[in-house]
C-alpha positions in Angstrom: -4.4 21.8 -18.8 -3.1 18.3 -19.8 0.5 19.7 -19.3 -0.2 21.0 -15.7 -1.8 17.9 -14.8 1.7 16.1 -16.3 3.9 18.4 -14.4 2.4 17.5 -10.9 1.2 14.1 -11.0 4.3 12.2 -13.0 6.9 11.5 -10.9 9.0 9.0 -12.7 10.5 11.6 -16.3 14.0 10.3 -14.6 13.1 6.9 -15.1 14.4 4.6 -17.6 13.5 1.2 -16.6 10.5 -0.3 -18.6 8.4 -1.6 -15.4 8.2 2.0 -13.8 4.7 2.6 -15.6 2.9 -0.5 -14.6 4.2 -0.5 -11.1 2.8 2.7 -11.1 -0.5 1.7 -11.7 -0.2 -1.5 -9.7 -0.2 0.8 -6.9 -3.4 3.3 -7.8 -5.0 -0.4 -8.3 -4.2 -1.2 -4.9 -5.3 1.9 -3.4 -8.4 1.7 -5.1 -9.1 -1.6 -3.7 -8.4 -0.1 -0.3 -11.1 2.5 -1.1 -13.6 -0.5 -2.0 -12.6 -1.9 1.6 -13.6 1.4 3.7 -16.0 2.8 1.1 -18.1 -0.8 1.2 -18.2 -0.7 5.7 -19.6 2.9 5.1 -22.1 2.0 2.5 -23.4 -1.2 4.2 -26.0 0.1 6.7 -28.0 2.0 4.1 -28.3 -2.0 2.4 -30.7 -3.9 2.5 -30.7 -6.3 -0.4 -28.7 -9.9 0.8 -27.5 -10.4 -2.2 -26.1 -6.8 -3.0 -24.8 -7.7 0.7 -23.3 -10.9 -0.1 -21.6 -9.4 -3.1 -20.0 -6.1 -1.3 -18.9 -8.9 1.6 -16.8 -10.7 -1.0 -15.9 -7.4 -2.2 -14.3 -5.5 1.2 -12.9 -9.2 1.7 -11.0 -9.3 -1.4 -9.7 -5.6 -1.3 -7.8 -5.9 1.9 -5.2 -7.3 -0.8 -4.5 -3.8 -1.5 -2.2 -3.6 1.0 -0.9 -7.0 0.5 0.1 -5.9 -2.8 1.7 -2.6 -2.0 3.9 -4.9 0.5 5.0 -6.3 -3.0 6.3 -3.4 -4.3 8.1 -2.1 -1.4 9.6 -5.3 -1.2 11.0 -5.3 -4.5 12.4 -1.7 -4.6 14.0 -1.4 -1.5 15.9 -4.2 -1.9 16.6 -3.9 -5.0 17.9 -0.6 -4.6 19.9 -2.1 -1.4 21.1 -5.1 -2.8 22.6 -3.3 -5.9 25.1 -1.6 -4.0 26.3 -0.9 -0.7 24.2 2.2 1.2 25.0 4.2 4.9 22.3 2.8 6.6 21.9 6.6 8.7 21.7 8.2 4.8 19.1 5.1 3.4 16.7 5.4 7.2 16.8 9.2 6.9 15.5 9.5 3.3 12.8 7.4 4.4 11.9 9.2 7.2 11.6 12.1 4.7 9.5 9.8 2.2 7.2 9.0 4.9 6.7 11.3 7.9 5.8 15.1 6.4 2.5 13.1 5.0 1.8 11.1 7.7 2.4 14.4 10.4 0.3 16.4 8.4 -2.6 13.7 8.4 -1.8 13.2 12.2 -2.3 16.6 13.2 -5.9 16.7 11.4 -6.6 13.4 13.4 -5.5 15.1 16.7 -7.8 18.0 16.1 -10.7 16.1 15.1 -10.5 14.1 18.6 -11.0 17.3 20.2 -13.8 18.2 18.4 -15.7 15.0 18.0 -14.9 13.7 21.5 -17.1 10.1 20.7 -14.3 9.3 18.1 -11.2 10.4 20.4 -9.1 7.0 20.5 -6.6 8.5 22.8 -6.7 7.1 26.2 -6.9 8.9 29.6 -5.0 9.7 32.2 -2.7 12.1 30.5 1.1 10.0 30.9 -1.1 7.2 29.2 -2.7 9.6 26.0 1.1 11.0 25.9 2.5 7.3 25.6 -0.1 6.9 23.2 0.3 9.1 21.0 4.3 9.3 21.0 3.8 5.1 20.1 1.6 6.0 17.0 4.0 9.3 16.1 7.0 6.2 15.9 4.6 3.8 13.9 4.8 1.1 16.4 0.6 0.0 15.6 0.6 -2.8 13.5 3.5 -4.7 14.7 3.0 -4.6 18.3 -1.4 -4.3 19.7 -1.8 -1.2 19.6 -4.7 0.9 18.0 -3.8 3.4 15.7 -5.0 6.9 15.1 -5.3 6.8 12.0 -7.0 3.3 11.6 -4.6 2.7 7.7 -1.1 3.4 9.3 -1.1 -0.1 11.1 0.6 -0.9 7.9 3.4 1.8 8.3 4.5 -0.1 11.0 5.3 -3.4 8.5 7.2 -1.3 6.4 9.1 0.4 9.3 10.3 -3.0 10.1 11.4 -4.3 6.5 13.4 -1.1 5.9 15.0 -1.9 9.5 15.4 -5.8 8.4 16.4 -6.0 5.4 19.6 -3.8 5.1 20.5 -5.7 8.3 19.9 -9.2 6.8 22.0 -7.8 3.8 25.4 -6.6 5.7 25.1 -10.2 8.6 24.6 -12.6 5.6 27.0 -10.5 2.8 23.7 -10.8 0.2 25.4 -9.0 -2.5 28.2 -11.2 -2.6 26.0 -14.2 -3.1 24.6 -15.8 -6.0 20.9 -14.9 -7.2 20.3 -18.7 -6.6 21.7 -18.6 -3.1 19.6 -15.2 -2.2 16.7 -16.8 -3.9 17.1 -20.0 -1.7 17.6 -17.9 2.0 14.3 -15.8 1.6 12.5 -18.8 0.4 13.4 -20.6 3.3 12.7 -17.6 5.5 9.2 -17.3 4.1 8.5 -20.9 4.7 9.8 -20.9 8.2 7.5 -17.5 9.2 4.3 -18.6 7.1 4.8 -22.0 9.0 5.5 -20.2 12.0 2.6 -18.2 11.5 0.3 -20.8 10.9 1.3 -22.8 14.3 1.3 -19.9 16.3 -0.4 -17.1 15.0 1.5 -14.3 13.8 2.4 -11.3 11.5 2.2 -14.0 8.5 1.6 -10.7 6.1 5.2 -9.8 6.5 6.0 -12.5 3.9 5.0 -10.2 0.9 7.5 -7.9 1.4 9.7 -11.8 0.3 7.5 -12.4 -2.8 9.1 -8.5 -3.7 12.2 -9.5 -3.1 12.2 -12.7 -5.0 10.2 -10.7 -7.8 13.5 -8.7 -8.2 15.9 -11.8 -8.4 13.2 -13.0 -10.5 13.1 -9.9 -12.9 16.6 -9.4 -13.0 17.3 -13.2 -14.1 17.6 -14.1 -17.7 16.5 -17.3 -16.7 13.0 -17.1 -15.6 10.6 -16.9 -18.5 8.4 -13.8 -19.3 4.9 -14.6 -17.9 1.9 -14.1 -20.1 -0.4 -11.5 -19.6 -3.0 -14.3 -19.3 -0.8 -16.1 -16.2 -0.7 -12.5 -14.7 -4.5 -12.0 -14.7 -5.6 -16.0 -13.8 -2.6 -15.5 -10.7 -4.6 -12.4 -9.7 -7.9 -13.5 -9.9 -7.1 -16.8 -8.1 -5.2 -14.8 -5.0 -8.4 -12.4 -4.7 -10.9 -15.0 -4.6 -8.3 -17.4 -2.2 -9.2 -14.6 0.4 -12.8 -16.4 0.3 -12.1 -19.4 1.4 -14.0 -20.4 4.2 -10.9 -21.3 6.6 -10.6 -20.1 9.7 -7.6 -19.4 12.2 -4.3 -19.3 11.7 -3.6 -21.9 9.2 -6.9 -20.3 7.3 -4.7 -16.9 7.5 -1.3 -18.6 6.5 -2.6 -20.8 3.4 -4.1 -17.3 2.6 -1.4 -15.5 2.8 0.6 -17.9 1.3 -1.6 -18.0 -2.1 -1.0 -14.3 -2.5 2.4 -14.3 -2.1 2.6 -16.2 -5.3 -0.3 -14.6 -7.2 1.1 -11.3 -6.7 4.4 -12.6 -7.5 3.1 -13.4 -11.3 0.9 -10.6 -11.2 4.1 -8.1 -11.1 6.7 -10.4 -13.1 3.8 -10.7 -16.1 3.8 -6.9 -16.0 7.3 -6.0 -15.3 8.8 -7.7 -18.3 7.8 -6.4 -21.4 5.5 -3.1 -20.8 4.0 -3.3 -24.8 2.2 -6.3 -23.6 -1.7 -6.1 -22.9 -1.5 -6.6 -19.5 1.1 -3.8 -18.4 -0.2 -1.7 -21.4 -3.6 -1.7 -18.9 -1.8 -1.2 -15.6 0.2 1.9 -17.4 -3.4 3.7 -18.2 -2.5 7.2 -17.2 -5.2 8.3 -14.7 -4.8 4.5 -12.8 -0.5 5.6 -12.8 -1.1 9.3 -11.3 -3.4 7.5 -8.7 -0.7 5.1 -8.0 1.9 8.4 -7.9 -0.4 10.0 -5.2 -1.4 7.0 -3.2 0.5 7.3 -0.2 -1.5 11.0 0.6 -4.6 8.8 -0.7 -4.1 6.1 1.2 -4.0 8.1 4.8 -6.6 10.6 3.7 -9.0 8.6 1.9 -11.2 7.3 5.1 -11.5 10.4 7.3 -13.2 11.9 3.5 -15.3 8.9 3.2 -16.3 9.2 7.0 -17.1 13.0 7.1 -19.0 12.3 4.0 -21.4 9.6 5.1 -21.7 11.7 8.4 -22.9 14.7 6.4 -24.9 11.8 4.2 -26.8 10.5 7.4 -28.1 14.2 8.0 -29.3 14.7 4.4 -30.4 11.4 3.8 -31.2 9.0 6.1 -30.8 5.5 5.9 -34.5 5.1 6.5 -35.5 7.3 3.5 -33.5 4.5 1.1 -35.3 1.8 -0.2 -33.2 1.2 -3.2 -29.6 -0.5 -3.3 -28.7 1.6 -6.5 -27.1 3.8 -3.6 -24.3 1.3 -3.3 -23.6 2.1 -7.3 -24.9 5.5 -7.1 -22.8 7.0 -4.1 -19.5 4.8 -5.5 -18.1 7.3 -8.3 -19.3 10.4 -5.8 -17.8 9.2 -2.7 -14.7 8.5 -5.1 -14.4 12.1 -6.5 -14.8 13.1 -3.0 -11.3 11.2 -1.7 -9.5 11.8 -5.1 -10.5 16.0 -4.6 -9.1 15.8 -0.9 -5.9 13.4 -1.3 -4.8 15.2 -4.3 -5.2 18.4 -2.2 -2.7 16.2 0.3 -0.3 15.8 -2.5 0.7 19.2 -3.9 0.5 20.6 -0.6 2.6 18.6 1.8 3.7 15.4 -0.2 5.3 16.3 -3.6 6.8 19.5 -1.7 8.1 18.0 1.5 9.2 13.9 0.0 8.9 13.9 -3.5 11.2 16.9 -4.8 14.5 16.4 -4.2 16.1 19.2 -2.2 17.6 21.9 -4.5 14.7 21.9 -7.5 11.3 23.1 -7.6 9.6 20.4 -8.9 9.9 15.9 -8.7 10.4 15.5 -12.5 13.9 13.7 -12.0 12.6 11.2 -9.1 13.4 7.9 -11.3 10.8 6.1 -9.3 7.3 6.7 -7.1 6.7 5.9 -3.8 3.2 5.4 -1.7 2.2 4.6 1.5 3.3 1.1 1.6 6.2 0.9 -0.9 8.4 3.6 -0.4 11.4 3.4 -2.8 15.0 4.7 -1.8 15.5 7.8 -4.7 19.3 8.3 -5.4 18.2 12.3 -5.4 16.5 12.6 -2.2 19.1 13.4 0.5 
């Protein structure tokens, strides 16, 4: 059992670098603090309790970071794999079309048909030239970056990464990145951080897109001989002050951009503290096996995980009302169940449509060679994947 389980959750066999282990399970800890997020709005009307309400508040405010931190670690891959050496920018866009769009169709189409049947939920606007427009505007991931609502409410993010992997090999070939210096590439995206998180704090903005800079600067980071190792003690005191900087009471813009901006360098320590030397206690955690294959299969997760959680508290609301509660041991109570629930349905995602259709490379019957994992907001360039 333990070997079938190996054979269709481990992805990175090919893989020789050190960090692919905890990056994997930097990304099922991501995911699972996107779960918290949706899981926690679901939970909240059967409690009652203001301080179990306080606490799950702080809680879906914190793990919106998720997707912060999967900005990271695209960030870091793609241009590391870019930067390292040249690429046909028509080869490197079409591999991610094929990392990203078999998934995301496949979740589309169950979104479609579920707007027909539950007509209440149907997000897709009438006449029929609008609805068309619509939906051929979420089908090219344009929600997120431009105001528009998505159908599927997560893939507002696929529209940030469309945009790096459209950016960044650009801002490569114009500004001739990898005949620079590390200390010159280091200094360009520093500045162009500062600029948009400034930017962004004047005028509003998409300030998040800055994480996908704290990746690559983790990569000229990681790859330096000069910048210390951080201890696993920085790592987890840089994570712990990012998630609670998403509390502070600031509103607006600036609130959003010192936000931000606090992230970008806790993740940054985060990843560098657990990229460097794997034996250490901190990556040793983030490479627990069940937290990597979660990280393996978090891009079906991620799109699947809130149309389970939602069918399930509809089907909760018949069974059990939220009148007939009068205990908030439901919040801890439903937690691991609703879990199960998304892990049974996202995994059923991932060895039918994802590991198949993006994950094996074309010619072989199964992903063991892939030398790294993707998800749904860092999706890696794989030499092997035409």
């Amino acid at each position: 059992m333990e070997e079938y389980f190996r054979q269709k959750f481990e992805i990175s066999r090919g893989g020789g670098a050190h960090n692919v282990r905890p990056l994997e399970g930097l990304r099922g800890f991501a995911v699972s603090l996107v779960f918290l997020v949706h899981y926690i709005t679901l939970v909240r009307p059967w409690l009652s309790g203001e301080g179990l309400l306080v606490f799950s508040s702080a809680i879906h405010t914190m793990g919106n970071t998720g997707v912060d931190l999967f900005f990271v670690l695209s960030g870091y891959l793609i241009y590391g794999s870019l930067v390292s050496r040249p690429q046909d920018f028509f080869r490197f866009m079409s591999r991610r079309f094929v990392r990203i769009y078999p998934t995301f169709l496949a979740v589309f189409a169950i979104y479609l048909a579920l707007s027909f049947v539950f007509p209440a939920e149907n997000k897709i606007p009438s006449p029929i030239w609008q609805g068309l427009i619509y939906l051929v505007a979420n089908v090219f991931l344009l929600p997120g970056i431009f105001p528009i609502e998505p159908v599927i409410t997560v893939a507002w993010s696929l529209s940030y990464e469309m945009f790096y992997y459209l950016a960044i090999p650009l801002l490569i070939a114009v500004f001739k990145l990898r005949q620079r210096s590390s200390a010159w590439r280091v200094w360009f995206f520093s500045a162009a951080a500062a600029v948009t998180i400034i930017y962004c704090a004047i005028f509003g903005g998409h300030d998040r897109l800055i994480m996908f800079v704290a990746g690559v600067l983790l990569h000229e980071a990681h790859e330096s001989r000069r910048i210390p190792s951080q201890s696993g003690f920085i790592g987890l005191l840089a994570l712990t002050i990012g998630l609670v900087s998403t509390l502070l009471p600031i509103p607006g813009p600036v609130g959003s951009a010192i936000k931000v901006g606090i992230l970008f360098c806790s993740f940054f320590f985060l990843c560098l503290a657990c990229f460097r030397d794997s034996s250490a206690p901190l990556p040793h955690a983030f490479s627990w096996t069940p937290l990597r294959w979660l990280g393996n299969m978090s891009y079906s997760y991620y799109l699947l995980h809130g149309l389970t959680l939602k069918a399930a508290f509809l089907v909760l609301s018949v069974i059990l009302p939220k009148s007939a509660i009068h205990s908030d041991l439901i919040f801890w109570e439903l937690l691991p169940v609703m879990f199960a629930l998304t892990l049974i349905s996202s995994t059923f995602l991932f060895l039918a449509v994802e590991r198949p259709f993006s994950l094996t490379p074309r010619g072989t019957s199964s992903g063991f060679s892939i030398p790294f994992p993707d998800n749904a907001a860092s999706i890696a360039v794989k030499d092997r994947v035409p």
